[in-house]
FILUM-237291 format. One line per 4 residues: number of its first residue (from 0); their letters; for each residue x, y, z of C-alpha. Coordinates in steps of 0.05 Angstrom, whole numbers, padded with zeros to 5 digits. Example, Ala and Ser with C-alpha at 12.3 -4.5 7.8 and 13.67 -1.06 7.14 Angstrom:
REM residues 2
0	as	00246:-00090:00156 | 00273:-00021:00143
REM end
This chain:
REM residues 391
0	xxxx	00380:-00645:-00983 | 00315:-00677:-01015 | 00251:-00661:-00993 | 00247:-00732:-00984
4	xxxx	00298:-00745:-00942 | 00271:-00685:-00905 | 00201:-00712:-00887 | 00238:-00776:-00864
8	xxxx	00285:-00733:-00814 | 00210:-00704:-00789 | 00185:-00772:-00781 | 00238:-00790:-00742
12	xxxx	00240:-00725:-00698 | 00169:-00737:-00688 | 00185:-00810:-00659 | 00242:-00782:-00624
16	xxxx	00197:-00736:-00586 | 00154:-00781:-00564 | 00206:-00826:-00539 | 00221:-00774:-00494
20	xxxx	00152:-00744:-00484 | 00160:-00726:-00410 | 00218:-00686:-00423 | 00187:-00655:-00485
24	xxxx	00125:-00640:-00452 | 00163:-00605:-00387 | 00192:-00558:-00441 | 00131:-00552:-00486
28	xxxx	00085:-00543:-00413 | 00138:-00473:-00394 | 00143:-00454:-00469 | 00069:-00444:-00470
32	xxxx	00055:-00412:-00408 | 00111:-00363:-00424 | 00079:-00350:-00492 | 00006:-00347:-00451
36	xxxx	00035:-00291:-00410 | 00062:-00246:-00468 | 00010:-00256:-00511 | -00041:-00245:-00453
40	xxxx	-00013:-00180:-00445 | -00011:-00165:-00521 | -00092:-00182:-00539 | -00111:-00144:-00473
44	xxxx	-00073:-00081:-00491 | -00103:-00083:-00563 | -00168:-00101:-00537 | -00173:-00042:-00484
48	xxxx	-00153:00013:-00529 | -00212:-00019:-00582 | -00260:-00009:-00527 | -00233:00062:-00504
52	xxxx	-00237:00076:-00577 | -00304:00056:-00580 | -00330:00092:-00517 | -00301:00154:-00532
56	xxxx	-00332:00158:-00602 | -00384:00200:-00572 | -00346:00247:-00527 | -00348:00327:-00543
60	xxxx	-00289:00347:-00590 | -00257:00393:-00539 | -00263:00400:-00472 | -00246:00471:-00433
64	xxxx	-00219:00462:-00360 | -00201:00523:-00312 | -00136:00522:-00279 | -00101:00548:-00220
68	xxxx	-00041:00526:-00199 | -00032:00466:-00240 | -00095:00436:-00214 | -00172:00442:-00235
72	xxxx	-00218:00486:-00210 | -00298:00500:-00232 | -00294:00549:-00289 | -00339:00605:-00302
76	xxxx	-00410:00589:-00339 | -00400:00673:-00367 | -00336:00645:-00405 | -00382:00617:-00459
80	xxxx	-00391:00683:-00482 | -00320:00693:-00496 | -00319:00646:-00544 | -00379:00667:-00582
84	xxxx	-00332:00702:-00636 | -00298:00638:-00653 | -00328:00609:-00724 | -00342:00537:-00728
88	xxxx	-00362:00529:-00659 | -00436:00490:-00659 | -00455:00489:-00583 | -00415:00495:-00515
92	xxxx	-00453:00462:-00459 | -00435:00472:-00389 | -00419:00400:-00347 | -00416:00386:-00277
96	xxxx	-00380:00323:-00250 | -00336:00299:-00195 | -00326:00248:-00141 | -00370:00225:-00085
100	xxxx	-00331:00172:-00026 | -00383:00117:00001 | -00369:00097:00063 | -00402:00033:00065
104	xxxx	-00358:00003:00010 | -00296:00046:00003 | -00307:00066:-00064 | -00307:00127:-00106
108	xxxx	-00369:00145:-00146 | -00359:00193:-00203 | -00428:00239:-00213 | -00439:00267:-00275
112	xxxx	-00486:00321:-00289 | -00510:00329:-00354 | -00561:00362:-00401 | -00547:00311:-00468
116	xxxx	-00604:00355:-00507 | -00557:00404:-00496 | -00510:00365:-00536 | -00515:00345:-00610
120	xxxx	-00537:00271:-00613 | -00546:00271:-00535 | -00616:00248:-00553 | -00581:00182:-00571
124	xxxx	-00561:00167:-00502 | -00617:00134:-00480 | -00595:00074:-00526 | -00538:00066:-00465
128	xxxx	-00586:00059:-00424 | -00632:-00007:-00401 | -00689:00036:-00389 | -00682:00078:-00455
132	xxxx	-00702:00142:-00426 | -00657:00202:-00381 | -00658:00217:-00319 | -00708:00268:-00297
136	xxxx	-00702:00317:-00238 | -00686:00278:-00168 | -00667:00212:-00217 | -00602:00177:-00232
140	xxxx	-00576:00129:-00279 | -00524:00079:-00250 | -00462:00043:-00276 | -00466:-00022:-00264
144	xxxx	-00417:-00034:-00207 | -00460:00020:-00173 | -00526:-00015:-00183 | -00492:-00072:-00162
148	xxxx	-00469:-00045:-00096 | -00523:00004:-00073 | -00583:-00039:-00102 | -00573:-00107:-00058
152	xxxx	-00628:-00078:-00013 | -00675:-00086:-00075 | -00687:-00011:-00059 | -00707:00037:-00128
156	xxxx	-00682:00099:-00076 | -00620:00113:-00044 | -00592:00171:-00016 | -00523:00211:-00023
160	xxxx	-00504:00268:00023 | -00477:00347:00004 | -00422:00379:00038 | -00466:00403:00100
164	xxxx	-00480:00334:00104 | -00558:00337:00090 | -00586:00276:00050 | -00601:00280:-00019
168	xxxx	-00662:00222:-00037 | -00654:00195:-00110 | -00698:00148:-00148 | -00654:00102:-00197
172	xxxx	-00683:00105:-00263 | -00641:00056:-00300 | -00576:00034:-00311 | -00521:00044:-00368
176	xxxx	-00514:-00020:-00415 | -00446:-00068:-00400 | -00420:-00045:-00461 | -00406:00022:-00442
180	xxxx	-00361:-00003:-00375 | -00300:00022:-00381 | -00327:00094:-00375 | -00393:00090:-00338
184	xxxx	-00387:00024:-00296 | -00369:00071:-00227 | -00417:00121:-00257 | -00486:00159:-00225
188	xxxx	-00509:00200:-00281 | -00561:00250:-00261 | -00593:00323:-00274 | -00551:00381:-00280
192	xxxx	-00590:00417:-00225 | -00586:00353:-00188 | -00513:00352:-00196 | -00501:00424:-00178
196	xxxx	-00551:00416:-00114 | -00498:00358:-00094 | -00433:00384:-00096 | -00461:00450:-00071
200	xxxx	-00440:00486:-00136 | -00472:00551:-00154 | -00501:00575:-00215 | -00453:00613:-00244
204	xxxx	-00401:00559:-00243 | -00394:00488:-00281 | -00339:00439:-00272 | -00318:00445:-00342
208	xxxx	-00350:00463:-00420 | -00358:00419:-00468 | -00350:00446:-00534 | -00373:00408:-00605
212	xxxx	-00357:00439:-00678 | -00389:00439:-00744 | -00328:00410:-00780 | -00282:00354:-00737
216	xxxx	-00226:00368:-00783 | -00220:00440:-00762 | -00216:00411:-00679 | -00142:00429:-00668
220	xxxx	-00150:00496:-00701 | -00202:00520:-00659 | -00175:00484:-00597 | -00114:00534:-00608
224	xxxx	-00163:00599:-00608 | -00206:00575:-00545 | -00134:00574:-00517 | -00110:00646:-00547
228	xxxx	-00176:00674:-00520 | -00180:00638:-00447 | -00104:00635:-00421 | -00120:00611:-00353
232	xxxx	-00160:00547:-00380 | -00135:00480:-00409 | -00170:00453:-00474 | -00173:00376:-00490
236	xxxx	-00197:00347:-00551 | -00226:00278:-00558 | -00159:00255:-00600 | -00118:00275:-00536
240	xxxx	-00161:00244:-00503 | -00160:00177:-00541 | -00082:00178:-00545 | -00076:00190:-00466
244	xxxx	-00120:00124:-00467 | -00070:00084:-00514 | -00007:00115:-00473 | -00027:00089:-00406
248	xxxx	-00043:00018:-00436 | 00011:00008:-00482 | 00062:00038:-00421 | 00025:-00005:-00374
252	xxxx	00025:-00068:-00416 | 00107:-00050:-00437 | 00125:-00047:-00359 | 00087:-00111:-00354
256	xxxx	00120:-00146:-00409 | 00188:-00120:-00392 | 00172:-00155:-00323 | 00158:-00215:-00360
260	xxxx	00220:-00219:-00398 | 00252:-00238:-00336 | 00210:-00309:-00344 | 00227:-00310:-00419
264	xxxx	00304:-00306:-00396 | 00288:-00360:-00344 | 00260:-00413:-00394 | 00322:-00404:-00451
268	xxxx	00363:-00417:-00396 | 00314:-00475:-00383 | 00315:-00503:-00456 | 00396:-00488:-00462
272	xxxx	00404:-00540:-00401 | 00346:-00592:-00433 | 00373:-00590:-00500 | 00457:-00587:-00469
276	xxxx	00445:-00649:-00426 | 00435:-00708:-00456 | 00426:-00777:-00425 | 00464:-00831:-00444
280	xxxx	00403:-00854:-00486 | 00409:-00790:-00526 | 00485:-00804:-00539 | 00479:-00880:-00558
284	xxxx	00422:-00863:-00603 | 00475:-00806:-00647 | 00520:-00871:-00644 | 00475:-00916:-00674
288	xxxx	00459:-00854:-00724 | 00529:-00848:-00740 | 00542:-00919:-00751 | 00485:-00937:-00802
292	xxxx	00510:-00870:-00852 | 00474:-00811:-00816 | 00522:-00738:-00821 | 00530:-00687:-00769
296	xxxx	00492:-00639:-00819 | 00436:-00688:-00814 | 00435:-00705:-00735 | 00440:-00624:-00736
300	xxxx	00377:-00615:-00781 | 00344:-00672:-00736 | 00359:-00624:-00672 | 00325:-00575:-00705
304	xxxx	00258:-00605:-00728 | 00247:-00623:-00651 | 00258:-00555:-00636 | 00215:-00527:-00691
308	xxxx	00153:-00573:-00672 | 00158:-00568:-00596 | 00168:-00488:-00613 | 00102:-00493:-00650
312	xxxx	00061:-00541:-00614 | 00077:-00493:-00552 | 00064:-00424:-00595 | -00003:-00457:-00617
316	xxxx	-00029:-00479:-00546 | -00001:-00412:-00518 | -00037:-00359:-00564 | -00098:-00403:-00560
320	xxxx	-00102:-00400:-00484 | -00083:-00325:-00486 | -00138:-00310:-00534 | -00193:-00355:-00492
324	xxxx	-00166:-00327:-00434 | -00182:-00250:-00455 | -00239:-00268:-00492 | -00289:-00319:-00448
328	xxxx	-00242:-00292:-00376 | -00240:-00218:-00398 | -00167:-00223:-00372 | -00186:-00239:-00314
332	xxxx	-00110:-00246:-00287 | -00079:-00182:-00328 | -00138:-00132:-00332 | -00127:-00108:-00270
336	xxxx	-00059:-00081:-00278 | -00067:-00054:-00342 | -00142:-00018:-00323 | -00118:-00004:-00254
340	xxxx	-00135:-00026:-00183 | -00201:00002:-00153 | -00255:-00015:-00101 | -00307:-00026:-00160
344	xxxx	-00274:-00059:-00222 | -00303:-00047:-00279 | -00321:-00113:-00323 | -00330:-00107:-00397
348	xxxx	-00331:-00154:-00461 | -00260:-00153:-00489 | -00252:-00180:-00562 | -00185:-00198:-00577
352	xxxx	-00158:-00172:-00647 | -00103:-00218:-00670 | -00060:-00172:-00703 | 00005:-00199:-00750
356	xxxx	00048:-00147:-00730 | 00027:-00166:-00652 | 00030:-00230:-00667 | 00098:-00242:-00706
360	xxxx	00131:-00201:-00640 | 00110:-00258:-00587 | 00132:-00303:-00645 | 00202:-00266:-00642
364	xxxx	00203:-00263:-00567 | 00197:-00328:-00551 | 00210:-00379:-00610 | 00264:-00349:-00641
368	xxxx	00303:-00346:-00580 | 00280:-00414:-00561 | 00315:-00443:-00626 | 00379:-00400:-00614
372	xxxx	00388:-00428:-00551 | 00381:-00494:-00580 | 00433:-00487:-00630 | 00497:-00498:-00593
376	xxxx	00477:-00549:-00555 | 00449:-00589:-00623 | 00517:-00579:-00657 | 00544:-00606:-00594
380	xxxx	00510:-00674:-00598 | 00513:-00668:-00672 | 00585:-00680:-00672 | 00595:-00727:-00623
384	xxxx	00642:-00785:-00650 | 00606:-00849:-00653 | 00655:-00892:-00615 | 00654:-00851:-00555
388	xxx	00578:-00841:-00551 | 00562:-00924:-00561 | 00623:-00924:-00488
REM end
């Protein structure tokens, strides 16, 4: 077949659709939203492991957590010393953290207790936050969705309360930058004594050790011997870490998109019983084809052109809304399921990476299934004897 005689056979598909642009646009109208929904799901999951990735870039290489039971408890601060014979080990800085439950909103603060000086480019840390400097003794830093909800009085104090239930005044110093949310955005980060003083914690305890090395690629190695030497203790590194991070999302985003197929099976069933039933429009108009010289290899190739531009036209519009929706919405309708449900959501600035591979699997999903359930029915009308379709 000529190229010539193929751009004619587009022509005519392209009049063909329009002639029936209510029905094409019904099909292209599902085919995109179905391609919105997979795609959605696709740029979000790419775009929240980018940002984890980013966040984490800072994080100590290993972390050491005591265990009892299968759960944590605080660990010694006296176990440093243990690990004093281990070579490659720069500093180990004891951290306190945990949770604190507001009543007034229902929400779950984590506090952090920190000494970044402590820490090998801690100094840096004031760059995440607005005020550029740390938190002094009785001061806090806030995540944002803190701020937000403990800072509608227009207060610079607030107040948490220890165990005994005695009040604990703190003046907010600043608050971490947006573009640290997705670990700091239900954050108070505060003194290590001030930390301690909350939770009640004594001295010779920390809720974990943080642990940085002199060479990154010699992590695992000494993550093993921190192991060997404290039994009762479980040591993460920042890889683990990172890969726990692309796990949940990319099994999050899977379950999600299995859940979707169910909609993908939904609209080829959909475009088998648009393209199967044709009017009696559509079957005069093979006649007449017939009749002036056209074959059934050429009505065929005609069925397929329509298929191949609504496909596209619906592919285009579909990724493009997918990729404004994560972008200028911050997935707005998906986030939460992949992030997870919580009193204070964290927002963050999600930049969708359109990846080939990523992007060649919605293409697979949905068009090339869209086309194979068009193919019967084509061949159907295709051979249609002109006699009985002009009845």
């Amino acid at each position: 077949m000529s190229f010539e005689k193929q751009l004619n056979i587009i022509d005519y598909s392209l009049s063909s659709i329009w002639r029936r642009r209510f029905k094409s646009l019904g099909v292209a109208v599902v085919f995109a939203g179905v391609i919105f929904l997979l795609a959605s799901f696709q740029m979000t999951t790419k775009a929240l492991t980018i940002v984890a990735g980013d966040s984490l870039a800072a994080a100590p290489e290993i972390t050491i957590q005591k265990m009892r039971a299968g759960r944590q408890e605080s660990i010694p601060v006296a176990y440093q010393t243990k690990l004093g014979g281990i070579f490659g080990i720069r500093t180990i800085t004891p951290r306190i953290w945990g949770y604190y439950f507001s009543e007034i909103n229902g929400a779950n603060y984590t506090i952090l207790g920190l000494d970044p000086l402590a820490m090998p480019l801690g100094d840096q840390l004031v760059h995440a936050i607005d005020s550029n400097r740390l938190p002094k003794e009785h001061e806090v830093v806030l995540g944002q969705g803190v701020r937000v909800a403990v800072t509608s009085s227009g207060s610079s104090m607030f107040s948490l309360f220890r165990p005994d239930l005695t009040s604990k005044p703190l003046t907010i110093a600043g608050s971490f930058k947006a573009g640290t949310n997705l670990l700091t955005y239900d954050t108070l980060f505060m003194n290590v004594s001030d930390a301690r003083d909350l939770f009640a914690l004594p001295a010779e305890l920390a809720t974990d050790l943080c642990v940085t090395v002199a060479n990154p690629n010699e992590v695992p190695t000494i993550a093993k011997k921190i192991a060997a030497l404290l039994p009762d203790t479980r040591v993460v590194t920042r890889q683990q870490i990172q890969k726990t991070y692309q796990a949940v999302f990319g099994w999050r985003s899977g379950f999600a998109s299995i859940c979707l197929l169910t909609a993908l099976t939904s609209f080829i069933i959909f475009a088998w019983d648009k393209a199967s039933g044709l009017t009696p429009e559509e079957k005069k108009e093979i006649g007449i084809l017939k009749i002036i010289g056209w074959q059934t290899s050429d009505v065929l190739t005609l069925r397929f052109w329509e298929g191949v531009i609504v496909s596209t036209v619906s592919f285009v519009v579909g990724y493009t809304l997918a990729y404004v929706h994560v972008s200028f919405f911050e997935a707005g309708l998906f986030r939460p399921i992949l992030v997870g449900w919580s009193v204070i959501h964290p927002a963050m600035r999600l930049i969708p990476a359109v990846d080939l591979g990523e992007t060649l699997l919605v293409l697979c999903l949905t068009v090339v299934p869209y086309l194979a359930a068009t193919v019967i029915p084509a061949w159907r009308s295709a051979i249609i004897p002109a006699d009985s379709a002009l009845n």
